[in-house]
N, C-alpha and C positions, 0 to 999 in steps of 0.2 A: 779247425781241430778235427771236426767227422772225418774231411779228407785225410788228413795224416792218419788218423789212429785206422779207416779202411785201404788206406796202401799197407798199412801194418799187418791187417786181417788176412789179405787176400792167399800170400801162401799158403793158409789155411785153410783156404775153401770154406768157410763159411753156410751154411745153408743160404743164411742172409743174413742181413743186417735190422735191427728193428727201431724203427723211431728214429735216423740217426740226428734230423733235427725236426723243430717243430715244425707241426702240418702247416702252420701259418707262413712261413717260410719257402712257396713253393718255387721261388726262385732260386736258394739253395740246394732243392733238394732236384732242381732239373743241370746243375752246375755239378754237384756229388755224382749222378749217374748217369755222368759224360765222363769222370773220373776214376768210378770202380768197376771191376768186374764183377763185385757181390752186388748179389740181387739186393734190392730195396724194398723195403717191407711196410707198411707205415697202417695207419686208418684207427684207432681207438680214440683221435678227436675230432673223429669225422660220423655226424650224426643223423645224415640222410645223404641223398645219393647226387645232391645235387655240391654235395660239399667232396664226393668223391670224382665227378665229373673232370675239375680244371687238372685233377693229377693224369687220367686218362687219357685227356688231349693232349698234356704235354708229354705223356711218355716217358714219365719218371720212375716209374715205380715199376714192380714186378710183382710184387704180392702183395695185398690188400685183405686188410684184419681189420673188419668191420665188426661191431659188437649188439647180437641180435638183440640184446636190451637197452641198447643206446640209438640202432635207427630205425625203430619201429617194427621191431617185431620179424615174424617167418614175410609177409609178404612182401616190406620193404628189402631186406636181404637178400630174396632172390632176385629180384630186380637189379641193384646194385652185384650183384656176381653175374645174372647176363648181360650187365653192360661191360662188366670188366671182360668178360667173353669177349667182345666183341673186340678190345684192343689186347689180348692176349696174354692178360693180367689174371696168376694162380687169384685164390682168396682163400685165406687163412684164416676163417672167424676166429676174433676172442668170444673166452670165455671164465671169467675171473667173478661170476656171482654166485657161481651154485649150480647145481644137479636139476633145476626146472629148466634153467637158461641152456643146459647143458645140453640136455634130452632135448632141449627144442633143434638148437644147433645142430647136432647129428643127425636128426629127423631133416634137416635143410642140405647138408651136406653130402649124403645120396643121392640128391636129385641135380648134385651140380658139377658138369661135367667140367669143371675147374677148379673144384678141390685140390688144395694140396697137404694141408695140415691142420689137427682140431687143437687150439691151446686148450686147457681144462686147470683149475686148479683146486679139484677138489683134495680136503686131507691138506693144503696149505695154511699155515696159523690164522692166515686173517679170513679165514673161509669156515673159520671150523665151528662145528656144528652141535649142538647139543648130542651128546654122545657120541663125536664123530662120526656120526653117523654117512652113508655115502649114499650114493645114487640106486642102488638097489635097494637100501633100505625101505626105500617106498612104497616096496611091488609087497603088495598083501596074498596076493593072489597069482603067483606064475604063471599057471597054466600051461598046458605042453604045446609045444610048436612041433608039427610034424614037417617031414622035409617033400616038398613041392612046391611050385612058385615063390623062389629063389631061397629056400631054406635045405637047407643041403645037410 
């Protein structure tokens, strides 16, 4: 069924595809992208970097959307984004908890020279926050950023 409905996608160009079957599946998902030209997207039940490994070596995937509160935080994530470095897989954290996870994620995402896109869902129902409150909501104290080393 994923193959059919992505021969469907494809004159579409798609950014990518996400999740199209589960991560436990890694024999379908190396069968699908022998099959499509959309990029394959996958990692939200993938919980350390040793569970992201067998999709690297096989060459399946394209983008990897690891989730910085699912494998351990900024220092397991960077880890898992230079490996995917290494086999020339974008990484697309998720980010479906909130404004803490969020700011961390971004804070990770500057320093990875394989970024391609940040999911965020702040202001979505099942995120939502006493007062709706968002991500700046928190800063008590801005303070002015002046422009030199790399603030422009």
């Amino acid at each position: 069924m994923a193959g059919q409905l992505a021969k469907l996608m494809e004159p579409h160009q798609p950014y990518f595809i996400e999740e199209p079957l589960l991560s436990e599946s890694i024999g379908g998902i190396v069968t699908l992208s022998q099959k499509t030209t959309i990029p394959i997207a996958l990692g939200e039940r993938l919980y350390h970097r040793w569970d992201v490994r067998p999709f690297l070596e096989a060459q399946c995937i394209n983008i990897l959307q690891p989730d910085i509160s699912h494998v351990g935080g900024i220092s397991e994530i960077r880890r898992i984004a230079a490996m995917c470095e290494t086999y020339d897989v974008s990484v697309a954290p998720r980010c479906p908890l909130g404004p803490i996870s969020l700011a961390a994620s971004v804070q990770v995402d500057t320093a990875m020279p394989n970024f391609c896109i940040q999911e965020m869902s702040l202001g979505i129902h099942y995120n939502a926050m006493v007062g709706n409150e968002d991500l700046t909501s928190y800063i008590k104290e801005p303070g002015d950023l002046e422009s030199g080393w790399g603030l422009y």
